[in-house]
C-alpha positions as CSV (number, residue, x, y, z in Angstrom):
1,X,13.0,-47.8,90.0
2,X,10.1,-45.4,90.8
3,X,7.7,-46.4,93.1
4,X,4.6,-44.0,92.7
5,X,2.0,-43.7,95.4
6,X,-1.5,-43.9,94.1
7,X,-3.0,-42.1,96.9
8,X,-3.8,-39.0,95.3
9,X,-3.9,-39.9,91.9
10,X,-7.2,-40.2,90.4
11,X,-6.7,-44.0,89.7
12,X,-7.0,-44.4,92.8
13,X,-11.2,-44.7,92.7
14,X,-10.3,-48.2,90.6
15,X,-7.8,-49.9,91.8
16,X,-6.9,-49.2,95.5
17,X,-8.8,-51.1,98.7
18,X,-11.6,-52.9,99.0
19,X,-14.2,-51.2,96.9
20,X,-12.2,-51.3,93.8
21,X,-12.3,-55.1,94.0
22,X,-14.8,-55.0,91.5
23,X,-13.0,-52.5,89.1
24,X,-9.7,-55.1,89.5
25,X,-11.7,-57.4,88.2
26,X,-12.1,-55.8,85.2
27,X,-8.2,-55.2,84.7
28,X,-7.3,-59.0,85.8
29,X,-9.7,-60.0,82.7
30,X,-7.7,-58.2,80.6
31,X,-4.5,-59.8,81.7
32,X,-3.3,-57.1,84.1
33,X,-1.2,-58.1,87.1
34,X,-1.4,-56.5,90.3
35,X,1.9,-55.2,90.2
36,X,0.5,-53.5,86.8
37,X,-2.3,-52.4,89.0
38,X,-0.7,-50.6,91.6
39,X,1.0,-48.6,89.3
40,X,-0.5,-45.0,87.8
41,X,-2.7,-45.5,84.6
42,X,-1.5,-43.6,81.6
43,X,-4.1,-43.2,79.4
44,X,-2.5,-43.2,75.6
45,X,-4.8,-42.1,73.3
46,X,-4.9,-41.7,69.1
47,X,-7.2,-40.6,66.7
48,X,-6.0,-43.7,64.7
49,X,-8.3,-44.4,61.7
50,X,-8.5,-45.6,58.0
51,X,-10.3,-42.3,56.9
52,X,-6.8,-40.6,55.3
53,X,-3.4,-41.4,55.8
54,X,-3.1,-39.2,58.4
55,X,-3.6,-41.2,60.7
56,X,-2.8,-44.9,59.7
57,X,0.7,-44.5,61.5
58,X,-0.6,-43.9,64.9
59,X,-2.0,-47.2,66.1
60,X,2.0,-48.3,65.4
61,X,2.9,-45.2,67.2
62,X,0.8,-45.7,70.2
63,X,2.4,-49.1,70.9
64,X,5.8,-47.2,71.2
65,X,4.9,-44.8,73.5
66,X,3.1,-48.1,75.6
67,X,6.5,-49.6,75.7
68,X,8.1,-45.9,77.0
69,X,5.5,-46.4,79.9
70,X,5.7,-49.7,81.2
71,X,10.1,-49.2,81.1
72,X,9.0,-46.4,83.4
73,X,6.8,-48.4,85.7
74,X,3.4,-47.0,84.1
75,X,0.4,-48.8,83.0
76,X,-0.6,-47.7,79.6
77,X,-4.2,-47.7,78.5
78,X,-4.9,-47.4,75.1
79,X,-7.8,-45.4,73.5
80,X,-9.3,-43.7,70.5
81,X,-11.3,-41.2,69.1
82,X,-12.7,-39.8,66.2
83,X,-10.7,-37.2,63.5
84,X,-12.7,-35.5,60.6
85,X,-10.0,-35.3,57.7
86,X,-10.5,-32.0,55.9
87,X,-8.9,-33.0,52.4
88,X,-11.8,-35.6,52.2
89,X,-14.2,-33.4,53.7
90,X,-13.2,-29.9,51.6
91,X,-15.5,-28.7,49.1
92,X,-18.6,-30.0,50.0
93,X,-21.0,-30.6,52.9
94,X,-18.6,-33.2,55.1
95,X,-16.7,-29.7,56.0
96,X,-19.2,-28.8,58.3
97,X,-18.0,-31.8,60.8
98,X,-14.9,-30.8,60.7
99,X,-14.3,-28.0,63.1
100,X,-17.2,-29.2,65.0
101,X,-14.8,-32.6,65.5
102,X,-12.2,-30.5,67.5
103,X,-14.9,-30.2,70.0
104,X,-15.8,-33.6,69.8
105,X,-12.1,-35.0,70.2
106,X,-11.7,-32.8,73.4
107,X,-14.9,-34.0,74.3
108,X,-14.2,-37.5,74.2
109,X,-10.8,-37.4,75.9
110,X,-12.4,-35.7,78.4
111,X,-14.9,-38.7,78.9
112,X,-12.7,-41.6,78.6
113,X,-10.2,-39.8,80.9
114,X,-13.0,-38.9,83.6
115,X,-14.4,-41.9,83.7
116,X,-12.0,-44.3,83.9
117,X,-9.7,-42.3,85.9
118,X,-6.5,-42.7,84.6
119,X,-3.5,-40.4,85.9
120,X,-2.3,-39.1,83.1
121,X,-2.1,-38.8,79.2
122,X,-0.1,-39.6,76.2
123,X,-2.0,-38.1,73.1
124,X,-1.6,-38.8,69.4
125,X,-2.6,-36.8,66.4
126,X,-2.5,-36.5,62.8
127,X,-5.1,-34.5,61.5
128,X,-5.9,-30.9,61.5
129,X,-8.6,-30.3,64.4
130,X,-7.0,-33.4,66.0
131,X,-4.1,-31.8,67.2
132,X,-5.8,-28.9,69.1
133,X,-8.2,-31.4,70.0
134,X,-5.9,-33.1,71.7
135,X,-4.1,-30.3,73.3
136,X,-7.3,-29.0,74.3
137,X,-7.9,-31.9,76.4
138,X,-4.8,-32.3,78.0
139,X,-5.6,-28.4,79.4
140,X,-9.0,-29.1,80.3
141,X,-8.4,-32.4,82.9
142,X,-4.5,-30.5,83.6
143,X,-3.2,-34.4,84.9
144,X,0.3,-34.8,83.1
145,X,0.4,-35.0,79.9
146,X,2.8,-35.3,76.7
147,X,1.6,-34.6,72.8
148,X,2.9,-36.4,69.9
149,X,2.3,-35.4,66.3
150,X,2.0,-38.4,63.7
151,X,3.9,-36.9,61.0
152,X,3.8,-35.5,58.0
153,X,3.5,-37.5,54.2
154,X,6.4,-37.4,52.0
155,X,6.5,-34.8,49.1
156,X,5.0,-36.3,45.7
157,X,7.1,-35.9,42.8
158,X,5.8,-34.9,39.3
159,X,7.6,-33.4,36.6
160,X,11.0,-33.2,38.9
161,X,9.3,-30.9,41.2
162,X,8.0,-31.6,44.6
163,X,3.9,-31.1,45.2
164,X,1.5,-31.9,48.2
165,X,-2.2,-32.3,47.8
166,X,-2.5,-28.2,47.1
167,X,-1.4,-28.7,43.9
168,X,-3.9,-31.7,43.4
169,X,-6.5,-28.6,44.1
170,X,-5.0,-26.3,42.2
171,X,-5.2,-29.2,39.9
172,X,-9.0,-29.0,39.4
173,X,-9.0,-24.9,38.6
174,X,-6.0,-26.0,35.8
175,X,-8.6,-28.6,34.4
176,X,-11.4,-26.2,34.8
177,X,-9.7,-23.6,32.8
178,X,-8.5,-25.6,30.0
179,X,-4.8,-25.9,30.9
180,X,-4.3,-29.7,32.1
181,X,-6.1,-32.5,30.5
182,X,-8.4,-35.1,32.6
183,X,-5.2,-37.6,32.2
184,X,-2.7,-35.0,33.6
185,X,-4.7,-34.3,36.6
186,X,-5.0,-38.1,36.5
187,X,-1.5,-38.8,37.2
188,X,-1.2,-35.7,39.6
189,X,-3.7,-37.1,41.7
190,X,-1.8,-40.6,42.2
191,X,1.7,-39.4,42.9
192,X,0.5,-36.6,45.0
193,X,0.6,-38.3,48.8
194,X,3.5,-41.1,48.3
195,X,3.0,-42.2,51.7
196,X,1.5,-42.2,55.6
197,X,1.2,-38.8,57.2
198,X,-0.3,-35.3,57.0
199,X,-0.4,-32.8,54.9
200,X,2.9,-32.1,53.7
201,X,3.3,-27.9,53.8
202,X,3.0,-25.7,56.1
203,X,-0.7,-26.1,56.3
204,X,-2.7,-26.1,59.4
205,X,-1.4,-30.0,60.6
206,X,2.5,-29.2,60.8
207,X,1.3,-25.5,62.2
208,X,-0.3,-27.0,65.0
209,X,2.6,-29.8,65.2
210,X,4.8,-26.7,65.2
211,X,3.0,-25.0,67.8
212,X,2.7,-28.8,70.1
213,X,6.6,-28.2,70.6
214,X,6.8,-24.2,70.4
215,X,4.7,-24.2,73.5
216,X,6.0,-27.1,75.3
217,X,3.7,-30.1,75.4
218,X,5.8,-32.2,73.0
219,X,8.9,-32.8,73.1
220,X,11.8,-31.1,71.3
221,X,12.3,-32.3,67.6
222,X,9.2,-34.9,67.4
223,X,7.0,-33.3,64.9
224,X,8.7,-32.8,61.5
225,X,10.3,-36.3,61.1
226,X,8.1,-38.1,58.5
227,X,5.2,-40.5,59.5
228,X,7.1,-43.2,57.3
229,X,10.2,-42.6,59.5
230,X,10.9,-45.5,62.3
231,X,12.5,-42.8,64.1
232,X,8.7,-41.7,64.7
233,X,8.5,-45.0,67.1
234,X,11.7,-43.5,69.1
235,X,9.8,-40.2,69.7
236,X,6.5,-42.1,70.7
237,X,8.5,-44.5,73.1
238,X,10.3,-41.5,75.1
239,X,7.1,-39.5,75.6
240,X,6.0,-42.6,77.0
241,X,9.2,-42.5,79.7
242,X,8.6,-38.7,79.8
243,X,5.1,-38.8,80.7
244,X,5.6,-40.5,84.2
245,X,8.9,-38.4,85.0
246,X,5.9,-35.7,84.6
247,X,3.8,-37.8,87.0
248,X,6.8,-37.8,89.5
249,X,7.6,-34.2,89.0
250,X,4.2,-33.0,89.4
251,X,3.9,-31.2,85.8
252,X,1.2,-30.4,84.6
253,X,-0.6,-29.1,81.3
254,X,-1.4,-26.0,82.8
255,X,2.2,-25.1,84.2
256,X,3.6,-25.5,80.7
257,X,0.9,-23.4,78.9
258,X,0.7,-20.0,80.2
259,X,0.5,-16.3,78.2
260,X,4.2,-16.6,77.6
261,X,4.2,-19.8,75.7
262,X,1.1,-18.9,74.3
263,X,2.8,-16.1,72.7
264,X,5.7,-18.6,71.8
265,X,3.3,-20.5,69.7
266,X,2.1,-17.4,67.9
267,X,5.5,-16.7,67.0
268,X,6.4,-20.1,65.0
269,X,3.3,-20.1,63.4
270,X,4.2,-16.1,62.1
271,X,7.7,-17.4,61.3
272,X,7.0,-20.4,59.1
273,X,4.4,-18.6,57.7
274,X,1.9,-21.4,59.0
275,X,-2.2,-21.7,58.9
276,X,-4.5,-18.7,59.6
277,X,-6.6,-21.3,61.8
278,X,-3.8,-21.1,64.4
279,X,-5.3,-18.3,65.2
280,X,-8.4,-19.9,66.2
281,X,-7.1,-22.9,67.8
282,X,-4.7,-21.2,69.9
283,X,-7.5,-19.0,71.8
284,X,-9.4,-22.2,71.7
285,X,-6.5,-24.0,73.7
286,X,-5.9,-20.7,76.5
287,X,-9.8,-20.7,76.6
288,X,-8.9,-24.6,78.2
289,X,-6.4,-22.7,80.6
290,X,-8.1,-19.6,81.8
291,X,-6.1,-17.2,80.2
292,X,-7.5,-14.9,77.7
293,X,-6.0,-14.7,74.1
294,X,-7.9,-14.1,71.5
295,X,-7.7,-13.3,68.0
296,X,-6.2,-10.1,68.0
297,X,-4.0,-11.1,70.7
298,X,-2.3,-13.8,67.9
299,X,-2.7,-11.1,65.5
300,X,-0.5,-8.3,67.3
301,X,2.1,-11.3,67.5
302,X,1.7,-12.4,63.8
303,X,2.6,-8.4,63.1
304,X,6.0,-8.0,65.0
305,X,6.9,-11.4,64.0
306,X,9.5,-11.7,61.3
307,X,8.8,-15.0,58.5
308,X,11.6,-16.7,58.1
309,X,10.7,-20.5,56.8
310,X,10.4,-20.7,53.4
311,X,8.0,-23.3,53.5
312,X,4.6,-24.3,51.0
313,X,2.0,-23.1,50.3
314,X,3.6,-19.9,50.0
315,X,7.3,-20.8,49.9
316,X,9.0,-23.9,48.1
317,X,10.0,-26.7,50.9
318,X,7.6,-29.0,53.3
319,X,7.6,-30.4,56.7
320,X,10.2,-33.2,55.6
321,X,13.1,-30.4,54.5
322,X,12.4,-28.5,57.8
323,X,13.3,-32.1,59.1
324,X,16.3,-32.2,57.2
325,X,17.1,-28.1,58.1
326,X,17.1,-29.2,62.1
327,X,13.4,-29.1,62.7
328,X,11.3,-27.0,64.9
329,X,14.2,-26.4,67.2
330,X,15.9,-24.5,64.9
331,X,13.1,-22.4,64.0
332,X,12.8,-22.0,67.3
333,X,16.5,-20.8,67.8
334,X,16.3,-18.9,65.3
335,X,13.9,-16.5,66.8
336,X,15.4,-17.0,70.3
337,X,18.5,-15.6,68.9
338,X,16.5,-12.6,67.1
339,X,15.2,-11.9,71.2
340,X,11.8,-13.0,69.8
341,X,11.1,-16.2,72.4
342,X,10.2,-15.9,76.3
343,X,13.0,-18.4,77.3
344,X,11.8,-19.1,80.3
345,X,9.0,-21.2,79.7
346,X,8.6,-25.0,81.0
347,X,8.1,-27.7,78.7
348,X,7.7,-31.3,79.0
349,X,10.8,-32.2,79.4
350,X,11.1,-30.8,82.7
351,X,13.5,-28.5,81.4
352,X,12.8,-24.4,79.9
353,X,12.6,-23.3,76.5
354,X,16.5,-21.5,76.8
355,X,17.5,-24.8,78.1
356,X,16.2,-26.8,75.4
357,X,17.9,-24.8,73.2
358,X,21.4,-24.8,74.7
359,X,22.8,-27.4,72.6
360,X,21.0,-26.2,68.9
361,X,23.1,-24.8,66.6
362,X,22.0,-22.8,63.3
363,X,23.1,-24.7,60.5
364,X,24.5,-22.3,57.5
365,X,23.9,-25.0,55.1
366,X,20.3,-25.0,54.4
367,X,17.4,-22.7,52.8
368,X,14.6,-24.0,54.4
369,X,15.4,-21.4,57.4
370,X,16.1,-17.8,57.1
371,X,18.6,-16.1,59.6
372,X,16.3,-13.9,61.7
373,X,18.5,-11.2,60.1
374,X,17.4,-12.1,56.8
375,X,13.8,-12.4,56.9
376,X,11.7,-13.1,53.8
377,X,9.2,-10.2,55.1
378,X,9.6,-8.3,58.6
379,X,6.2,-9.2,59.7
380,X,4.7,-12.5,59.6
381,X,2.9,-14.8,57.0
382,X,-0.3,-14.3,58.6
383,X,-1.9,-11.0,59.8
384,X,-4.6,-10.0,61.6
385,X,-7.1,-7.3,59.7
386,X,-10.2,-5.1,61.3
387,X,-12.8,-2.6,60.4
388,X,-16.7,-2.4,59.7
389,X,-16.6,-5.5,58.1
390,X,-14.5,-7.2,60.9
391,X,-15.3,-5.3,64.2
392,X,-14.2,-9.1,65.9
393,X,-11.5,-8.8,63.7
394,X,-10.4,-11.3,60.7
395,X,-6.8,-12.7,59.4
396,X,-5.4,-13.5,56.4
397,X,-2.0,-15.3,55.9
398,X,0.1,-13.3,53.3
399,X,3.4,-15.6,53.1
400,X,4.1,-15.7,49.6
401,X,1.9,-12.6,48.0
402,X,3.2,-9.6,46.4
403,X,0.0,-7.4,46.2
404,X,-1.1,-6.6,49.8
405,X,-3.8,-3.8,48.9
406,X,-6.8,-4.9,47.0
407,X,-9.9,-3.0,46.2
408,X,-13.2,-3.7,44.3
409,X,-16.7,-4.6,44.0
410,X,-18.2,-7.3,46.2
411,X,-19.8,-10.5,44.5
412,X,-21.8,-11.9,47.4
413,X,-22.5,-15.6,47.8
414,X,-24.6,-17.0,50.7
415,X,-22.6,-20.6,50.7
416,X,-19.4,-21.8,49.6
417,X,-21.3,-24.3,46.8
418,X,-22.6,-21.1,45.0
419,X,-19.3,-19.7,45.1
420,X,-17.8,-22.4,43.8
421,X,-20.4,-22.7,41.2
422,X,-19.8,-19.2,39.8
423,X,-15.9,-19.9,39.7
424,X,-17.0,-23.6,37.9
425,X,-18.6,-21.5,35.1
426,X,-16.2,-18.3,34.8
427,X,-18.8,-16.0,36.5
428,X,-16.5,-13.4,37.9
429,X,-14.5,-10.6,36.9
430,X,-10.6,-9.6,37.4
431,X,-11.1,-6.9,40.8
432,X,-13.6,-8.7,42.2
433,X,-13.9,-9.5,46.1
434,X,-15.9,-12.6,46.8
435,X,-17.9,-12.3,49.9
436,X,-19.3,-16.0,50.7
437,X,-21.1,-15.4,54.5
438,X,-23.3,-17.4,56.3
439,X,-20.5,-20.2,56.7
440,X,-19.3,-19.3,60.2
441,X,-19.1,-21.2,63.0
442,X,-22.7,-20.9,64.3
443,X,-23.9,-20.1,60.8
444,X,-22.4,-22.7,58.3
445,X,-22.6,-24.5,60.9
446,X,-19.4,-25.4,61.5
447,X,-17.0,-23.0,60.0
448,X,-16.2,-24.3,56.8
449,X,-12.5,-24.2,55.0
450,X,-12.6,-22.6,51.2
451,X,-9.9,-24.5,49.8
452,X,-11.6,-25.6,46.9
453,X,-12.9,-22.7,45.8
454,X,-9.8,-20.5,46.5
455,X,-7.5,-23.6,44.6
456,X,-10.1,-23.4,41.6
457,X,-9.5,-19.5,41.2
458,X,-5.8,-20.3,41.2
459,X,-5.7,-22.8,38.4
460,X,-7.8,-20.6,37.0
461,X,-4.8,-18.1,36.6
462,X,-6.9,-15.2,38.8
463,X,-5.4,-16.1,41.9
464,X,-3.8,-12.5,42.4
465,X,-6.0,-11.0,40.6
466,X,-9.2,-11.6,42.8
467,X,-9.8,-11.1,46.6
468,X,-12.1,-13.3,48.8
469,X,-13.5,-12.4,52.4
470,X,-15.6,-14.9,54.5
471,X,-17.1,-15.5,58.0
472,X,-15.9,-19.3,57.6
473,X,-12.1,-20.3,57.2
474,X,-9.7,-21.1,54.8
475,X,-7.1,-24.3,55.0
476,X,-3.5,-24.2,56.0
477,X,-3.0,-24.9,52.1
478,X,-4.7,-21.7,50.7
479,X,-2.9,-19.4,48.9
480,X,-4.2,-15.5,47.6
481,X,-6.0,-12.9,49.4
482,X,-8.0,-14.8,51.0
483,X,-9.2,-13.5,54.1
484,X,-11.3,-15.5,56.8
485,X,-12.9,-16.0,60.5
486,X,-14.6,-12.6,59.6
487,X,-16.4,-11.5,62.8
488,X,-19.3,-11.1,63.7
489,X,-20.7,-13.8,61.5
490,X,-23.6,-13.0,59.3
491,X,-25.8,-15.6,61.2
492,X,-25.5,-13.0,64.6
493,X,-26.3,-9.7,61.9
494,X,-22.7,-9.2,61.7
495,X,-21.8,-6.1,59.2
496,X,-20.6,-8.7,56.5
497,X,-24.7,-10.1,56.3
498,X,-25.4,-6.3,55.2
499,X,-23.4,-6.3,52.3
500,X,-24.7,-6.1,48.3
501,X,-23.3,-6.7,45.0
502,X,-21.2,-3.9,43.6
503,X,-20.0,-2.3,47.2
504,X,-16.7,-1.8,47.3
505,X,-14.7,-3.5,49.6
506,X,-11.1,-2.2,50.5
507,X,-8.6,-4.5,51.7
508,X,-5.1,-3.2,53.4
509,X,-3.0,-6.0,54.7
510,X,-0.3,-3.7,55.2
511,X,-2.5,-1.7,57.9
512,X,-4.8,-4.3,58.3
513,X,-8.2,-2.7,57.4
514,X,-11.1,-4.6,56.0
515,X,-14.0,-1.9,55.2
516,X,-16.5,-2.0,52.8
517,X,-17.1,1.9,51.6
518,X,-20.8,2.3,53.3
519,X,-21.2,5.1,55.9
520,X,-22.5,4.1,59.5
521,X,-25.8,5.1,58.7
522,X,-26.8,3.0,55.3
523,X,-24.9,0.0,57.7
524,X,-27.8,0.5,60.3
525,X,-30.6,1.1,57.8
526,X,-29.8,-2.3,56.0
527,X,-29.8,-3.7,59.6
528,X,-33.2,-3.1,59.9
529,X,-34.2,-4.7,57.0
530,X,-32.1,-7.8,58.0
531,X,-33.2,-11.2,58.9
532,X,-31.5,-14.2,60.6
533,X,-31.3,-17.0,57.9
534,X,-31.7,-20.7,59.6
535,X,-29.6,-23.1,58.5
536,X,-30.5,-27.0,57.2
537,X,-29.1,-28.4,60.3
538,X,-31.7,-28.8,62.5
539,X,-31.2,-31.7,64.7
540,X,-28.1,-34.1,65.3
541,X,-24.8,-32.9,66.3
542,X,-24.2,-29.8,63.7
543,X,-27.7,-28.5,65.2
544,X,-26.0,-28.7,68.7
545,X,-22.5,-27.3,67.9
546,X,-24.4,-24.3,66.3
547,X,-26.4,-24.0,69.8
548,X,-23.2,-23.5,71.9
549,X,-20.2,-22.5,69.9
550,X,-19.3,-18.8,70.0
551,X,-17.2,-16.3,67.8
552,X,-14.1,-16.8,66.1
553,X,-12.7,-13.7,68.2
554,X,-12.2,-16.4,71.1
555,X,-11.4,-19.8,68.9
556,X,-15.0,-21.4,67.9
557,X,-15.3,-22.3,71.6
558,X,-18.5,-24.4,73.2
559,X,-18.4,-24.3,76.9
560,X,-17.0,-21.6,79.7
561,X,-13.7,-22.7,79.9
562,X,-11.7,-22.7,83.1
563,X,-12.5,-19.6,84.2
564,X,-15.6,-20.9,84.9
565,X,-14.6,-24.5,86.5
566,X,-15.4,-25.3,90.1
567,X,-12.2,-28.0,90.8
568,X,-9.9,-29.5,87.9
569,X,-9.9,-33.2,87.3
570,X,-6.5,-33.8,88.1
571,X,-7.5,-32.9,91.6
572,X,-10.2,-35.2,92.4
């Protein structure tokens, strides 16, 4: 048994000598012993919710990883925070919360953890801004801390084929243009998500899930298993035991996370051909560390990256066949073997990257995962793209797609809803490149996600025959040439606020060039004539978020980071 001394942990302000008599007081009315008292404080916290079933798993979860703690003679106090689910909020105003609620999760955490002092942290996520939320968090107050995903849903199944709440999208643009009925997107929309759990593709969820272990705050093989799975509760319980041997070993957040695993990260997300917004959460989570990786930094990984999951949108399989394949460890080994991974790394588990690995094996008798040999493309799903559009740069995830060169004439859209609108009613032509601007994070505000729009032009039948750039963001689930986090925003007087109808855009993803054919000197005269447009947010929380958060380049972020910190919680 491990005895831990309190001395220098922060619990140590509520629950050692005689001024904390009145904090004890508190704990004894909840039912707490003293032996319970004495012992670190775990804070084990879940965005647990009825919003989506992302989440409806976790509050089961949470008790698991409670068990894992007091085995390991830890006192577990549970929390929760707040998740914004984007398939509930897509396509209309709700998606303005929802990368605004990354900040607000972190945010939170932070709080709850400050002020009540606890030790260390278990977190538990299911939605798409929750996990970096969480990660976020962890970085920010550096006390030990272990990550568990929630899981993914289970594949629907309609017409002997498996589909994931993409195709319920997609659905919409068939109905739109006249190739489903109202009763056959009817019965897609009710077999669609069978069960608990996120997302089921490789959308931005199981990217960030896939990143949680790729850079070693979760431990190895957690994510992928289903949120229906009981093994789920196993996982939970040992990141509860982990947690304090991460106490008693002094490991911390910030020894795990460092340039090298950062770059880990980057390379998963490139080789299961995961969401564009992993490039802005993972700049968002170094921000939390002090290291600097931004945009193109993810980008120059995503290029040299080979994609090797053949996973949806742009493949065939979801999160519960990578399961099946081995899960993320096999990914993982998979690039290790190629020379593609910084083995050295630590991870949660006290132990390195290379030695988490030892014991994985490649299994031949799958087609989720490619051999690094065998690539589906030499470069990864996602790449980064720049030019007088983009001078802060702007990605595009290009798993799947055929056609990587696209040019034509621009049909500009201030909002997503007029956008949508003109899709709605036909009002576009094969060739043309949507611009919709003015959703970025500071101008939206709140960075929107185009799913809707980009799923409607795919039932449509014009998903490859169209391009579409924006200063907002596109889900984990989009498919086409879709290109987002287009920087500087329009709402600063970046380049894509200058742009007309009918000026041709030229898109190279091969290159990565985004340019629109104006010389430098029609740019600066329209910049003249240009004027900031003020958005309908002007009080509450979107009014604040648009006050602080910065560019895409660096991941949406809203306060200095640690490079501006004066002394880190965990040493109070």
């Amino acid at each position: 048994m491990t005895k831990f001394d309190k001395s220098k942990l922060p619990s140590r302000y509520t629950s050692i000598g005689p001024s904390s008599a009145p904090h004890r007081s508190y704990y004894y009315a909840m039912g707490m012993t003293k032996e319970q008292i004495s012992q670190p404080f775990v804070g084990v916290v879940s965005t647990w919710n009825e919003s989506a079933p992302c989440n409806i798993t976790l509050r089961r979860q949470a008790q698991a990883v409670k068990k894992g703690v007091l085995d390991a003679q830890g006192t577990p106090r549970e929390f929760t925070t707040i998740t914004v689910t984007d398939g509930i909020a897509m396509g209309h105003q709700g998606m303005k919360a929802s990368l605004a609620s990354r900040e607000a999760i972190a945010d939170s955490i932070e709080l709850s953890v400050r002020g009540h002092s606890y030790d260390s942290l278990v977190g538990l996520a299911g939605c798409d801004k929750a996990l970096p939320g969480v990660m976020m968090a962890m970085l920010r107050l550096n006390i030990p801390s272990v990550f568990i995903y929630g899981g993914s849903i289970l594949p629907g199944r309609y017409k002997d084929k498996d589909i994931t709440v993409q195709d319920v999208f997609e659905a919409v643009g068939n109905f739109s243009g006249g190739t489903i009925t109202q009763e056959e997107l009817e019965d897609i929309e009710k077999v669609a998500c069978p069960s608990a759990g996120s997302c089921g593709g490789q959308f931005t969820a199981n990217t960030m899930a896939c990143v949680s272990e790729a850079i070693g705050l979760a431990l190895p093989n957690s994510t992928m298993a289903p949120a229906p799975y009981e093994s789920r509760d196993e996982y939970a319980y040992n990141a509860g035991k982990v947690v304090m041997e991460c106490i008693k070993n002094k490991i911390r957040p910030r020894d795990i996370v460092t340039l090298d695993s950062l770059e880990n990260a980057a390379r998963a997300v490139a080789a299961s051909g995961g969401s564009t917004n992993a490039a802005l959460h993972l700049p968002a989570m170094a921000h939390e560390a002090g290291i600097k990786f931004d945009l193109f930094d993810v980008a120059e990984i995503f290029k040299s990256t080979p994609y090797i999951a053949d996973l949806k949108p742009g493949g065939n399989y979801v999160a519960k066949d990578l399961y099946e394949a081995g899960g993320v460890p096999v990914l993982l080994k998979a690039l290790a073997e190629g020379g593609f991974l910084n083995m050295k790394c630590l991870t949660v588990t006290g132990k390195t990257i290379k030695e988490n690995l030892e014991h994985i094996t490649f299994p031949k008798d799958q087609k989720v995962i490619r051999n690094i040999n065998n690539p589906i493309t030499h470069t990864g799903g996602v790449v980064g793209l720049k030019g007088n559009i983009a001078e802060e740069g702007a990605i595009v995830k290009v798993a799947g797609m055929s056609k990587l060169i696209h040019k034509g004439p621009a049909r500009v859209f201030d909002s997503e809803e007029a956008a949508y609108e003109a899709v709605q009613n036909k009002k576009y032509k094969e060739g043309d490149v949507f611009v919709i601007r003015y959703e970025g994070p500071r101008g939206g505000p709140g960075m929107r996600e185009m799913l809707a729009t980009t799923s409607a032009i795919y039932g449509q039948g014009m998903g490859d025959k169209v391009a579409l750039i924006t200063d907002g963001r596109f889900s984990g689930a989009t498919r086409g040439f879709c290109i987002g986090h287009v920087g500087p925003e329009a709402a600063v007087g970046g380049n894509i606020a200058l742009i007309k109808d009918g000026d041709e855009i030229f898109i190279d993803a091969n290159k990565g060039i985004l340019e629109v054919n104006l010389t430098n000197e029609e740019l600066s005269i329209r910049k003249k004539d240009w004027k900031p447009k003020k958005h309908d947010y002007q009080s509450g929380d979107l009014w604040k978020y648009s006050q602080l958060v910065g560019s895409a380049l660096n991941g949406a972020v809203t306060h200095p980071g640690a490079d501006k910190e004066k002394f880190c919680y965990a040493d109070i």
